[in-house]
C-alpha positions, -999 to 999 in steps of 0.1 A, spaced: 254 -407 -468 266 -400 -433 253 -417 -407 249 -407 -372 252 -433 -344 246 -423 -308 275 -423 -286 270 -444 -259 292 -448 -228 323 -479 -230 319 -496 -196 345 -490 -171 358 -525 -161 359 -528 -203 381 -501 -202 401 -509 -174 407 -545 -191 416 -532 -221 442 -511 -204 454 -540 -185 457 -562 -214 485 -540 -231 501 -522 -199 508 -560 -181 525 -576 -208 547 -542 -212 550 -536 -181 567 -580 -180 588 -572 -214 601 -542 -202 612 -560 -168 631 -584 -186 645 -556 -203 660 -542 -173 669 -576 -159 686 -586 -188 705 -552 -193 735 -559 -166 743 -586 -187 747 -572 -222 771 -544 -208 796 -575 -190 784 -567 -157 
């Protein structure tokens, strides 16, 4: 019951998007992160 499906190639800028949409909004949360770390320490 197994069936085979060709692999075919993901398109770069598809890749490169998908990247992008999890790396930015780390990238911005972790950012705050270190903005907002001064702060919780009484600095």
């Amino acid at each position: 019951m197994s069936e085979r499906t060709e692999d075919r190639p993901v398109p770069r800028p598809l890749i490169v998007l998908a990247w992008a949409w999890v790396v930015i909004p780390f990238g911005y949360g972790l950012w705050q992160l270190v903005l907002k770390i001064p702060g919780l320490f009484g600095s």
